[in-house]
N, CA, C and O atoms as CSV, one atom per row, in Angstrom:
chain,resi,resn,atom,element,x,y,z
A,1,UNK,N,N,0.818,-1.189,0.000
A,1,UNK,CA,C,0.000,0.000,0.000
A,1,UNK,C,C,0.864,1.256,0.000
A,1,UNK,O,O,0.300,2.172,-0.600
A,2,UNK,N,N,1.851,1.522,0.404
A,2,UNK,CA,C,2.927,2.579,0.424
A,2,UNK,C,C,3.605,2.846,-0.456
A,2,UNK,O,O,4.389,3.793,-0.394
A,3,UNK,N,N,3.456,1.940,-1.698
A,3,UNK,CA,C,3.975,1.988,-3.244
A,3,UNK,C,C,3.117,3.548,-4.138
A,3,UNK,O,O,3.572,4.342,-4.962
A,4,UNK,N,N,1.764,3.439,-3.489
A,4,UNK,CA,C,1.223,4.262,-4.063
A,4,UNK,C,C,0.555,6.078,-3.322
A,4,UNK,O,O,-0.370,6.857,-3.548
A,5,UNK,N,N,1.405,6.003,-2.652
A,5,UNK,CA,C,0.964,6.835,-1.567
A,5,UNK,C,C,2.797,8.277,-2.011
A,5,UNK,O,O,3.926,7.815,-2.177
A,6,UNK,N,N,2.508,9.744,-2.075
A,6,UNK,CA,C,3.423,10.168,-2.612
A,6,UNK,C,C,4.290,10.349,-1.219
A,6,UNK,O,O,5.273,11.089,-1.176
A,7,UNK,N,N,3.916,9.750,-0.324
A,7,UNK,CA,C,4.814,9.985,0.747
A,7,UNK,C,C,5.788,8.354,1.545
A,7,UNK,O,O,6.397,8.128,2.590
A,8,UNK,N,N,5.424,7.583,0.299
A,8,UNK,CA,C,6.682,6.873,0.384
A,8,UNK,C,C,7.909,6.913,-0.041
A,8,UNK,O,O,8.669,5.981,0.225
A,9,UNK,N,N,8.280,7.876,-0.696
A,9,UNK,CA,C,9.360,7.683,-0.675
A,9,UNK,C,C,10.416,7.563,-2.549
A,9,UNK,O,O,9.919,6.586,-3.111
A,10,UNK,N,N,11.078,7.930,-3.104
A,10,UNK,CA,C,11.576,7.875,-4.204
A,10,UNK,C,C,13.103,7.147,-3.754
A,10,UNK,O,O,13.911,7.472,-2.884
A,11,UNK,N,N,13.105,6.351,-4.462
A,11,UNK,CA,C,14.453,5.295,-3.782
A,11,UNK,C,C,15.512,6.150,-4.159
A,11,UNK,O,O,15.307,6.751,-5.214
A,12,UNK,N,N,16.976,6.457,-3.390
A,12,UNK,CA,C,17.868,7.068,-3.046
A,12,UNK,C,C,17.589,8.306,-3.959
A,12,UNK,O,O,18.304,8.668,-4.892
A,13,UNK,N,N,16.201,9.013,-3.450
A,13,UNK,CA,C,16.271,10.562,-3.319
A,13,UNK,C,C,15.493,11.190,-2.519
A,13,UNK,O,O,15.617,12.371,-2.191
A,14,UNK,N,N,14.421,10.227,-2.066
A,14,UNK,CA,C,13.351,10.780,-0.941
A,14,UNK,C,C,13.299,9.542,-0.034
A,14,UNK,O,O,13.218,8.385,-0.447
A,15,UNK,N,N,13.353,9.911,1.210
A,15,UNK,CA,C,12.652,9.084,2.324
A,15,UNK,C,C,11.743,8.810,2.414
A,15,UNK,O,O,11.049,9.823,2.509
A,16,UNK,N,N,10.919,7.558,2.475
A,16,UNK,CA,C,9.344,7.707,3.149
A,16,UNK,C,C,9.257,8.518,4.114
A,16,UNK,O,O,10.180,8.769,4.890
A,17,UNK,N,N,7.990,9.063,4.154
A,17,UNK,CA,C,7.773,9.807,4.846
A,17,UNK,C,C,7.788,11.132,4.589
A,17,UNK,O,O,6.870,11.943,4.709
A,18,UNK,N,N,9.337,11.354,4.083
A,18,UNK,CA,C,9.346,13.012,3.702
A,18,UNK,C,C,9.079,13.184,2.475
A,18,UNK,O,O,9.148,12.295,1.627
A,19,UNK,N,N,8.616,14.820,2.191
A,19,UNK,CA,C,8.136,15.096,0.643
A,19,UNK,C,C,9.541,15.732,0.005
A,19,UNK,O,O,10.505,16.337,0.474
A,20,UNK,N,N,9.133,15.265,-1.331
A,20,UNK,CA,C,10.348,15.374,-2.333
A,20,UNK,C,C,10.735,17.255,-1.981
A,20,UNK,O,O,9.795,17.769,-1.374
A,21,UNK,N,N,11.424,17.837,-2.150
A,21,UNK,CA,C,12.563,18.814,-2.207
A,21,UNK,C,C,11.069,20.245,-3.317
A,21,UNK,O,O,10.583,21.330,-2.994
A,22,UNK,N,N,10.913,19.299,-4.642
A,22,UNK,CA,C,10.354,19.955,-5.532
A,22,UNK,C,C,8.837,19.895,-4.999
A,22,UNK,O,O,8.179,20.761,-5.575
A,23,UNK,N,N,8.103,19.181,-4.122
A,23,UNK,CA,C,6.895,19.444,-3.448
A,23,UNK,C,C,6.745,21.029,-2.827
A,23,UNK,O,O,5.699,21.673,-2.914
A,24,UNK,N,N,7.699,21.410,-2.337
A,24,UNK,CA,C,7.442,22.460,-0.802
A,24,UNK,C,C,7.927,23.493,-1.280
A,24,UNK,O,O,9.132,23.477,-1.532
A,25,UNK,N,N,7.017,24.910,-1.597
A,25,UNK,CA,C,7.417,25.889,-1.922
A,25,UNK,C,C,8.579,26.913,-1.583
A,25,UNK,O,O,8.327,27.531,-0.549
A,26,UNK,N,N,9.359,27.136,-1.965
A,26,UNK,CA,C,10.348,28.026,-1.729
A,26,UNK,C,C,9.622,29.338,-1.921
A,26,UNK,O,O,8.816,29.685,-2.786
A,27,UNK,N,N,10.357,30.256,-0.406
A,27,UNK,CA,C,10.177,31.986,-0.737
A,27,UNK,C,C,11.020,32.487,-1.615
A,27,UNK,O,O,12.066,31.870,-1.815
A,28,UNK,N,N,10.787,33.550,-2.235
A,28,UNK,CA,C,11.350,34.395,-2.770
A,28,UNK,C,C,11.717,35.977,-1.676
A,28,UNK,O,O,10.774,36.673,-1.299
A,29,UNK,N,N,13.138,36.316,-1.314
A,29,UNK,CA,C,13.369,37.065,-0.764
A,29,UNK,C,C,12.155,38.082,-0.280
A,29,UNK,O,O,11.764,38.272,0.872
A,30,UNK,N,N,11.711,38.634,-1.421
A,30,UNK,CA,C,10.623,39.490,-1.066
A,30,UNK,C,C,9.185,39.102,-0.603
A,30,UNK,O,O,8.221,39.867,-0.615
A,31,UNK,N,N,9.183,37.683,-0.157
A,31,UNK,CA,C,8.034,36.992,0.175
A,31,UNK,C,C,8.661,36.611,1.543
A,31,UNK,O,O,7.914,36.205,2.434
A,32,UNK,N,N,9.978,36.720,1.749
A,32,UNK,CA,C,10.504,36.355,3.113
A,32,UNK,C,C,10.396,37.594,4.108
A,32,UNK,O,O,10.311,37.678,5.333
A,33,UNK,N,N,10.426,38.320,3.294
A,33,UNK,CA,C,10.603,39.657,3.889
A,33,UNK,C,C,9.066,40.365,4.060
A,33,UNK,O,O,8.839,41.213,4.923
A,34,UNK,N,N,8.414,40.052,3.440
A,34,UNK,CA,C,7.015,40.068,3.944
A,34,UNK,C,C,5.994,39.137,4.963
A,34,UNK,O,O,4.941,39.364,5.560
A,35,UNK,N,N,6.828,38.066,4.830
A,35,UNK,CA,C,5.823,37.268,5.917
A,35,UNK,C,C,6.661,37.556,7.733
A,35,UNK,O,O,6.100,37.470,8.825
A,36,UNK,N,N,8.298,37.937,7.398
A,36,UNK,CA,C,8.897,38.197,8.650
A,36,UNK,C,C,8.406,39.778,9.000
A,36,UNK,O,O,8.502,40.256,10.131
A,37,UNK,N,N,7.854,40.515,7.815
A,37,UNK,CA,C,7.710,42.093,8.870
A,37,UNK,C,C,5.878,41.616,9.204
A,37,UNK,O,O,5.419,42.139,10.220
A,38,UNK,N,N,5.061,40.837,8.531
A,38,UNK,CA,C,3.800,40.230,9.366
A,38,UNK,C,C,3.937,39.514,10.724
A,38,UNK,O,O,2.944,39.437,11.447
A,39,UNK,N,N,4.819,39.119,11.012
A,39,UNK,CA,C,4.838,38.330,12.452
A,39,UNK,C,C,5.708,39.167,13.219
A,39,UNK,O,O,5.526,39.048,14.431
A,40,UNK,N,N,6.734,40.101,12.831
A,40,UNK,CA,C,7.354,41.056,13.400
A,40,UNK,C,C,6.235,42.117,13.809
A,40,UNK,O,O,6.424,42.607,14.923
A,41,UNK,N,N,5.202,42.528,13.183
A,41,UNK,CA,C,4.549,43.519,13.348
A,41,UNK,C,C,3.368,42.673,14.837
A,41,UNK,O,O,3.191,43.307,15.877
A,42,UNK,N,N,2.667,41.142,14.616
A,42,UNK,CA,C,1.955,41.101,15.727
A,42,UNK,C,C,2.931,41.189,16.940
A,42,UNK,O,O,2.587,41.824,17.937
A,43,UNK,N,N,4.334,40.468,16.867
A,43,UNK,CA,C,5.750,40.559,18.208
A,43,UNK,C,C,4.995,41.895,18.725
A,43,UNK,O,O,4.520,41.978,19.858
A,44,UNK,N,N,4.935,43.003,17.695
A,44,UNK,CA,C,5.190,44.370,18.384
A,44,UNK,C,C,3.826,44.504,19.311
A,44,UNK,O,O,3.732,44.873,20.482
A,45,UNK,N,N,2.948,44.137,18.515
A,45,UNK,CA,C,1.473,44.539,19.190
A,45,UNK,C,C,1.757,44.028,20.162
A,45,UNK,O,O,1.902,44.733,21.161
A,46,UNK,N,N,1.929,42.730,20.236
A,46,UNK,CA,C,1.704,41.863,21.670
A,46,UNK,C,C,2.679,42.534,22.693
A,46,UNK,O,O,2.375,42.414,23.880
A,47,UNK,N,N,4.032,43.359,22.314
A,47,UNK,CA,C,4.435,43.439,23.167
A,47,UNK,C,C,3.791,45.053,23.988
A,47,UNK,O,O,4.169,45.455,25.089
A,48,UNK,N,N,3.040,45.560,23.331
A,48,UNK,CA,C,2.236,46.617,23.709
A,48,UNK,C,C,1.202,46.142,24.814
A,48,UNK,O,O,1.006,46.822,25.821
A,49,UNK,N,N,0.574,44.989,24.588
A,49,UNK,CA,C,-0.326,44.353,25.754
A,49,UNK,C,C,0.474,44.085,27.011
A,49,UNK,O,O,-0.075,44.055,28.112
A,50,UNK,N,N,1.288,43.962,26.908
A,50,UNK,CA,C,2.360,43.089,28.080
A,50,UNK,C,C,3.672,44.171,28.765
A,50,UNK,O,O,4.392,45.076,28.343
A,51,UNK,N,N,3.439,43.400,30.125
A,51,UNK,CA,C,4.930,44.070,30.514
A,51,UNK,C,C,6.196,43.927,29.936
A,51,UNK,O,O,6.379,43.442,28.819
A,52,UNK,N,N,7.204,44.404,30.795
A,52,UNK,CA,C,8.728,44.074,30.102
A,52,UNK,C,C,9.004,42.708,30.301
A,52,UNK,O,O,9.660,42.072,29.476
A,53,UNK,N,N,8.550,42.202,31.345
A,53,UNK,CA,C,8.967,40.663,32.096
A,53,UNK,C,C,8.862,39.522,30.760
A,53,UNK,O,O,9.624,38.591,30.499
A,54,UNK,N,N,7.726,39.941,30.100
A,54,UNK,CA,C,7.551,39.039,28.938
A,54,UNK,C,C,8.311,38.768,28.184
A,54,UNK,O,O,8.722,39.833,27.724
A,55,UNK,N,N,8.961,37.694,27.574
A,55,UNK,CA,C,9.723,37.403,26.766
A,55,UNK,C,C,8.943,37.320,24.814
A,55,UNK,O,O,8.532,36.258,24.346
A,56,UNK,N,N,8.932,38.035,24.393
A,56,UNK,CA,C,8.269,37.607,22.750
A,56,UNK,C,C,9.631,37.764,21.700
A,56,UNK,O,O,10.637,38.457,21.551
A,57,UNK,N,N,8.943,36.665,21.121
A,57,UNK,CA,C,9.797,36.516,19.568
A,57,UNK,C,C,8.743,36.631,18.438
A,57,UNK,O,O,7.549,36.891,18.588
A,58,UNK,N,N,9.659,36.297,16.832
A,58,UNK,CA,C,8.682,35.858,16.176
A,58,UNK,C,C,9.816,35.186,15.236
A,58,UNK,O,O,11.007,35.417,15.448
A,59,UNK,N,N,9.472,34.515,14.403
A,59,UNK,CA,C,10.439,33.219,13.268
A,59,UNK,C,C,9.850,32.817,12.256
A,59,UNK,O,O,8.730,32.306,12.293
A,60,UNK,N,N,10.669,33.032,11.000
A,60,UNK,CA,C,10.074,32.601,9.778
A,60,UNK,C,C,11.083,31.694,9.279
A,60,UNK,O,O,12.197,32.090,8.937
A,61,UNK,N,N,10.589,30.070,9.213
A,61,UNK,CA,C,11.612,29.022,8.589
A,61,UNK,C,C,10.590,28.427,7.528
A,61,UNK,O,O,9.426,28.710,7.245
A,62,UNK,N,N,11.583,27.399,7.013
A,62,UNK,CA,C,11.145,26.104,6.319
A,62,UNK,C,C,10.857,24.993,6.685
A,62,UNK,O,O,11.531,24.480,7.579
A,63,UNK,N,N,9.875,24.362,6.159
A,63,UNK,CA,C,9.164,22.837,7.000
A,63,UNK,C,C,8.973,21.983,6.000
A,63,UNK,O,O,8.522,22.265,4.890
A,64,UNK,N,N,9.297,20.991,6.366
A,64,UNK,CA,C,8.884,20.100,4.864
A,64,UNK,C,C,7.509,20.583,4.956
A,64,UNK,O,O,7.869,21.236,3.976
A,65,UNK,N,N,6.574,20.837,5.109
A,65,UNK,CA,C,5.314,21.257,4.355
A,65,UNK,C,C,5.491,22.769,3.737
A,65,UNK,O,O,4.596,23.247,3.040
A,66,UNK,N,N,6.592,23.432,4.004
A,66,UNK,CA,C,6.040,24.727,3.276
A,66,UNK,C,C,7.309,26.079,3.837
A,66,UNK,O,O,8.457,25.682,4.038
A,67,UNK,N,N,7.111,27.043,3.972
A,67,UNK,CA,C,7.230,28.127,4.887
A,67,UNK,C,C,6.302,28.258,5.836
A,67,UNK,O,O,5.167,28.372,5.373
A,68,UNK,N,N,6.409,28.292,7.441
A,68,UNK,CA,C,6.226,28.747,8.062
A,68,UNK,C,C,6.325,30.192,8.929
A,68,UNK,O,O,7.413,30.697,8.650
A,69,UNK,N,N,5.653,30.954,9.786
A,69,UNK,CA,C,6.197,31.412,10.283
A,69,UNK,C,C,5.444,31.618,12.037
A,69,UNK,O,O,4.287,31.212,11.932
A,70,UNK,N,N,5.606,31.910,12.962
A,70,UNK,CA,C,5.376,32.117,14.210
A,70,UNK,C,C,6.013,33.014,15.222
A,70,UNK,O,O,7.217,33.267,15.249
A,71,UNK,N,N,5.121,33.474,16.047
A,71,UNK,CA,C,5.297,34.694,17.320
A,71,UNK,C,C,5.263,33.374,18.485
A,71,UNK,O,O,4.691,32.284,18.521
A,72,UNK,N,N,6.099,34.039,19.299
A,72,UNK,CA,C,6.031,33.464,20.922
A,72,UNK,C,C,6.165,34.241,21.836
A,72,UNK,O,O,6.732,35.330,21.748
A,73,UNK,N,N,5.570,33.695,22.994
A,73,UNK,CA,C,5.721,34.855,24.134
A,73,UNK,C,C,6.030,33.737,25.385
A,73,UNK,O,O,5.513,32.632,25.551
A,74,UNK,N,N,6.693,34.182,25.910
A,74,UNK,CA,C,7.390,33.361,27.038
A,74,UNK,C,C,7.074,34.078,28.488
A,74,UNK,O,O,7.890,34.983,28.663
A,75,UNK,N,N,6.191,33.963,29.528
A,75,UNK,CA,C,5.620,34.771,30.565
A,75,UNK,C,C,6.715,34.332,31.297
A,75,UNK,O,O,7.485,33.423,30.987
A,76,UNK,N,N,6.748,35.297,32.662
A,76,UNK,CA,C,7.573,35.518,33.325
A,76,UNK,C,C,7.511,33.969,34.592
A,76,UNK,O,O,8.301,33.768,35.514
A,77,UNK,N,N,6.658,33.357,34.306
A,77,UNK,CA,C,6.422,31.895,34.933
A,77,UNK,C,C,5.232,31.331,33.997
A,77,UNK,O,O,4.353,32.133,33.682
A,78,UNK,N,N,5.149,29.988,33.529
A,78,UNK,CA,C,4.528,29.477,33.123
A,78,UNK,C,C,5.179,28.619,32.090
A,78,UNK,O,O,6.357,28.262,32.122
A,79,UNK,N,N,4.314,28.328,31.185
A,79,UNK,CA,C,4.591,27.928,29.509
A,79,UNK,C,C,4.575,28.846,28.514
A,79,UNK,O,O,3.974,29.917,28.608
A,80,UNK,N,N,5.193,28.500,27.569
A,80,UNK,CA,C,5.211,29.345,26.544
A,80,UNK,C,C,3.854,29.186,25.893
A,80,UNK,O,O,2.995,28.326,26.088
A,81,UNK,N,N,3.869,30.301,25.010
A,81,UNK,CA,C,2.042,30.329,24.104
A,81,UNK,C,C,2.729,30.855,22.846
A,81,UNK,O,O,3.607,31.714,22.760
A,82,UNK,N,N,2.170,30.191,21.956
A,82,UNK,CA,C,2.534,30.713,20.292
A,82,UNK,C,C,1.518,30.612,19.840
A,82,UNK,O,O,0.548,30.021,20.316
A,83,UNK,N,N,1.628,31.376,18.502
A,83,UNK,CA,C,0.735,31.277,17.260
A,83,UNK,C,C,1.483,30.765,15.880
A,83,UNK,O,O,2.704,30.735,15.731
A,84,UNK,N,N,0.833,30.503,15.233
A,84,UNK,CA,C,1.647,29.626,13.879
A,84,UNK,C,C,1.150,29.987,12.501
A,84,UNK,O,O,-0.043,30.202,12.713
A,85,UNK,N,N,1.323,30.145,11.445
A,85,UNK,CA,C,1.107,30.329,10.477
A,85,UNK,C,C,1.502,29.661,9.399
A,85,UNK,O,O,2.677,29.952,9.177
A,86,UNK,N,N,1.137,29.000,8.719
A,86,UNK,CA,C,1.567,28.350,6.908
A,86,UNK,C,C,0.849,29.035,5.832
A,86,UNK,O,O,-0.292,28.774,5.450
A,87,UNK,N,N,1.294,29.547,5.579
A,87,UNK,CA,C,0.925,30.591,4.466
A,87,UNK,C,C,0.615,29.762,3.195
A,87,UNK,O,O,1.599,29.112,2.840
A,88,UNK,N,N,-0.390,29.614,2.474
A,88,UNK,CA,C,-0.498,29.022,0.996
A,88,UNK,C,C,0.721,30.307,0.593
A,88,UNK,O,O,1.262,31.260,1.154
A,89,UNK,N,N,0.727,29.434,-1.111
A,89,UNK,CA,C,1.451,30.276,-2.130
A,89,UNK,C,C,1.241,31.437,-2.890
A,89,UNK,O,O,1.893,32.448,-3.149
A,90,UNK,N,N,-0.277,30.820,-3.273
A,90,UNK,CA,C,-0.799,32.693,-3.384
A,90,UNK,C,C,-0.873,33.286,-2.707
A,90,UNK,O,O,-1.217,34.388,-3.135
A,91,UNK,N,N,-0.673,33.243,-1.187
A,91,UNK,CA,C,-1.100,33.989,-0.162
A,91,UNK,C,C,0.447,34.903,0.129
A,91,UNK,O,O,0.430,35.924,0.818
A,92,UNK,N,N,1.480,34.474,-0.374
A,92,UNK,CA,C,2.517,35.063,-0.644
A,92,UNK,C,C,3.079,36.321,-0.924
A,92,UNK,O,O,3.938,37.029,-0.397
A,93,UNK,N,N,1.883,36.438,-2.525
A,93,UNK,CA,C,2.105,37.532,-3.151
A,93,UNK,C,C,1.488,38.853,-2.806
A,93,UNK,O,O,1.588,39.905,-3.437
A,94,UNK,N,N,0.786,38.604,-1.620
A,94,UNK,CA,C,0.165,39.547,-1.212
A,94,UNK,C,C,0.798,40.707,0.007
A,94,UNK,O,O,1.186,40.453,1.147
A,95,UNK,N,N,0.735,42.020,-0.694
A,95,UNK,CA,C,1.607,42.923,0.319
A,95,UNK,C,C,1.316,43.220,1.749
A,95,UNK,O,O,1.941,43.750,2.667
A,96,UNK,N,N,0.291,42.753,1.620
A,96,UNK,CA,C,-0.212,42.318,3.569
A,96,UNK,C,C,-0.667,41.178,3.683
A,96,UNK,O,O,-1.841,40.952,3.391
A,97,UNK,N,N,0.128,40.254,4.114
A,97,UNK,CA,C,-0.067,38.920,4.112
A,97,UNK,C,C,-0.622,38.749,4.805
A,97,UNK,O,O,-1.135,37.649,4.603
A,98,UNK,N,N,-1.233,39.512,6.417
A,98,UNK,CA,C,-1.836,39.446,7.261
A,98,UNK,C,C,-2.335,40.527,7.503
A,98,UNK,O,O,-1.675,41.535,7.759
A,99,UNK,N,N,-3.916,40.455,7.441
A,99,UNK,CA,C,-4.250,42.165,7.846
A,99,UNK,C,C,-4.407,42.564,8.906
A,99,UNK,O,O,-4.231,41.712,9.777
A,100,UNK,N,N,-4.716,43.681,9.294
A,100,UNK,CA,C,-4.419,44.417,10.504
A,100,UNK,C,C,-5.364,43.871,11.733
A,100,UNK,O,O,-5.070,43.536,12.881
A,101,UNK,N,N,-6.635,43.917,11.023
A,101,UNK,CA,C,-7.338,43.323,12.033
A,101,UNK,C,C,-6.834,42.265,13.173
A,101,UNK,O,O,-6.643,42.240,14.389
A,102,UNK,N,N,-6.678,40.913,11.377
A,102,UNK,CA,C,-6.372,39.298,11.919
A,102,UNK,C,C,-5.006,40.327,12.986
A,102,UNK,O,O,-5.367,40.578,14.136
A,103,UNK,N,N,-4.100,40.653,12.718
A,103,UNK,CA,C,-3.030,40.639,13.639
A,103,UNK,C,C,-3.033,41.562,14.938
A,103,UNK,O,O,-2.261,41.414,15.886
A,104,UNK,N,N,-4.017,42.532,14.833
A,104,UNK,CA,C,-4.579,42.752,16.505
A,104,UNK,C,C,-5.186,41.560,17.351
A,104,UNK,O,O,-4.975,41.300,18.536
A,105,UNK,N,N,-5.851,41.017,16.601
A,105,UNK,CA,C,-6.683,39.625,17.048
A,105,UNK,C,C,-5.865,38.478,17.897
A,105,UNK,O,O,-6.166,37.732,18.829
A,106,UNK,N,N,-4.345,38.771,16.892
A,106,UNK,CA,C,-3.499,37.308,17.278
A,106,UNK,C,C,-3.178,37.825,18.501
A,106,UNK,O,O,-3.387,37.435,19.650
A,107,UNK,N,N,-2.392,39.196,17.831
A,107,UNK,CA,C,-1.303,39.880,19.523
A,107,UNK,C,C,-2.594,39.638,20.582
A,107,UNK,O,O,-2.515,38.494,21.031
A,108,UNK,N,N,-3.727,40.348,21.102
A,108,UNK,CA,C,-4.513,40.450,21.884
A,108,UNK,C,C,-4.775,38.757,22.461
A,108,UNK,O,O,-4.660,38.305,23.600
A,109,UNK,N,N,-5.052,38.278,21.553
A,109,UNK,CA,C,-4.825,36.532,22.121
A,109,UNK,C,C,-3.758,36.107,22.330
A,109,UNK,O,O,-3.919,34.977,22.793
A,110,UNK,N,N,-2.796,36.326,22.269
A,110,UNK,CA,C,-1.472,35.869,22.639
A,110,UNK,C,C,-1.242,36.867,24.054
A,110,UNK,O,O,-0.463,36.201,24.737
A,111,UNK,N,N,-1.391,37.474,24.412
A,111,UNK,CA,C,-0.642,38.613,25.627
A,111,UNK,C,C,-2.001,38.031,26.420
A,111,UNK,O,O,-1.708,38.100,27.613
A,112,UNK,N,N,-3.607,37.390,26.263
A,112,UNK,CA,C,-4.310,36.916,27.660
A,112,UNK,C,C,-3.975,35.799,27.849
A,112,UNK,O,O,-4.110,35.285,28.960
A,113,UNK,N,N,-3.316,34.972,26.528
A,113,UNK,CA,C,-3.057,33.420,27.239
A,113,UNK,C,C,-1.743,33.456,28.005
A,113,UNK,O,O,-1.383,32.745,28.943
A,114,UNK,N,N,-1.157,34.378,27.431
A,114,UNK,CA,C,0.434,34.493,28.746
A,114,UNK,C,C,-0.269,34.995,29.887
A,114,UNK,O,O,-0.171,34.626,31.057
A,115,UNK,N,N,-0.910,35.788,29.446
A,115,UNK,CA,C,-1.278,36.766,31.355
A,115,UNK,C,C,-2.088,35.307,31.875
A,115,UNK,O,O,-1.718,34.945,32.992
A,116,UNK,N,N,-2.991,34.549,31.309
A,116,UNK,CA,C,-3.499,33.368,31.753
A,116,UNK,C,C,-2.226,32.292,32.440
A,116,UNK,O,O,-2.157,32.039,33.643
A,117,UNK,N,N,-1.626,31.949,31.780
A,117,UNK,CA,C,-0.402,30.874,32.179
A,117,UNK,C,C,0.153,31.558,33.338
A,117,UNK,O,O,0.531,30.861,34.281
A,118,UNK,N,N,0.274,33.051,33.411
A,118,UNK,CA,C,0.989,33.273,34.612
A,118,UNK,C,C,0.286,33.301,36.183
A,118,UNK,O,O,0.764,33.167,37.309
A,119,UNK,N,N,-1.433,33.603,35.533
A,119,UNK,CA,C,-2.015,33.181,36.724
A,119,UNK,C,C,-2.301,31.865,37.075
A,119,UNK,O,O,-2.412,31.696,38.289
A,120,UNK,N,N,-2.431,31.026,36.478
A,120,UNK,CA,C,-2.639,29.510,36.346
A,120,UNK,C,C,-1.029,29.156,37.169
A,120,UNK,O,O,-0.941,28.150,37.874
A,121,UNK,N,N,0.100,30.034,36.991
A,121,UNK,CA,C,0.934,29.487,37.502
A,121,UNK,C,C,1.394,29.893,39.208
A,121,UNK,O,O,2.025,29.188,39.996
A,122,UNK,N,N,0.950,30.967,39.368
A,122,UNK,CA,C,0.656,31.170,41.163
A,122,UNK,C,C,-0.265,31.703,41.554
A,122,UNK,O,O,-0.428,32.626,42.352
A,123,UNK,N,N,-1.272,30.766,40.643
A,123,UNK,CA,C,-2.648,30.704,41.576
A,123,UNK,C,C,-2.727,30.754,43.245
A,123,UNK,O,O,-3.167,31.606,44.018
A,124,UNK,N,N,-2.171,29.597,43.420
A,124,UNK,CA,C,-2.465,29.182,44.874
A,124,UNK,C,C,-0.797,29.374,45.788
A,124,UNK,O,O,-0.410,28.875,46.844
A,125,UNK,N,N,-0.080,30.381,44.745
A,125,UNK,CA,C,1.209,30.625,45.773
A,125,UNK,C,C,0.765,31.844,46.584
A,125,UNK,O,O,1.404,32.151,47.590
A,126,UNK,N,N,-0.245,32.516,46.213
A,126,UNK,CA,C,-0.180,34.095,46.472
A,126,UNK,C,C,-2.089,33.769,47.095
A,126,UNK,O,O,-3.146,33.314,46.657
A,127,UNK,N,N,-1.319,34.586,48.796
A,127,UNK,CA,C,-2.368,34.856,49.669
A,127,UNK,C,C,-3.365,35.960,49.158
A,127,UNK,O,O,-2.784,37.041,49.065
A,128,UNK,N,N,-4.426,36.005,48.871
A,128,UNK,CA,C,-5.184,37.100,48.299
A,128,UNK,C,C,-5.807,38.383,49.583
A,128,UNK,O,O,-6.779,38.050,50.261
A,129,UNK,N,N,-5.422,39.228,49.721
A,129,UNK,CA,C,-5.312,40.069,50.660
A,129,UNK,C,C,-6.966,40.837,51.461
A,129,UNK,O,O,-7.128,41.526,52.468
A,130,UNK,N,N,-8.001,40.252,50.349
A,130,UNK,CA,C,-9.109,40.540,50.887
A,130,UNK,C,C,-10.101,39.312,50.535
A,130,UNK,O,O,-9.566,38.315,50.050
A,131,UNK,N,N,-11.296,39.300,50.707
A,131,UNK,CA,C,-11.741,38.468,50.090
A,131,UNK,C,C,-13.357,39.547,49.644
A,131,UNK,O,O,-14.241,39.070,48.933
């Protein structure tokens, strides 16, 4: 059954499993540079929601499925919280790959699930002073 499936494999040039080289779209500089100032731009929002304590990034690589790219925010106790993105190919060519809205939307959800993780994380360390 794996004979016919495109993710078995091309004998000494693809692995099962992984997709051939010519499957997975390559950026073009100016498509790199647009999807890194879109996730650079929610970094910024989010870091407008949040204190300094917060740690945020953002990263645009390659995956065998595609280009990716993603924001993280690292709270001052807890887990980390990200967002992720795979961009189709037409979605590339577009000079706002992400519009303003969607990326208030992300930052604003990304800066309550950190402020969440950090209360989730001393919930029950911290005496509450009234009730």
């Amino acid at each position: 059954m794996n004979g016919n499936t495109p993710y078995a494999g091309i004998p000494d040039v693809t692995q099962a499993g992984q997709r051939a080289s010519v499957d997975v779209d390559e950026l073009t500089p100016e498509q790199r540079r647009h999807l890194r100032d879109s996730v650079a731009d929610i970094a910024t929002l989010t870091r407008k929601y949040l204190p300094e304590e917060y740690v945020i990034g953002s990263q645009v690589t390659n995956s065998l499925t595609g280009p990716q790219a993603s924001v993280s925010v690292q709270p001052p106790v807890g887990h980390i919280v990200s967002a992720g993105f795979e961009p189709e190919k037409h979605e590339l060519d577009d000079d706002e790959l992400i519009d303003a809205e969607e990326r208030d939307e992300v930052a604003r959800g990304l800066a309550a699930s950190a402020a969440l993780q950090v209360k989730q994380a001393v919930e029950n360390k911290i005496t509450p002073t009234a009730r």
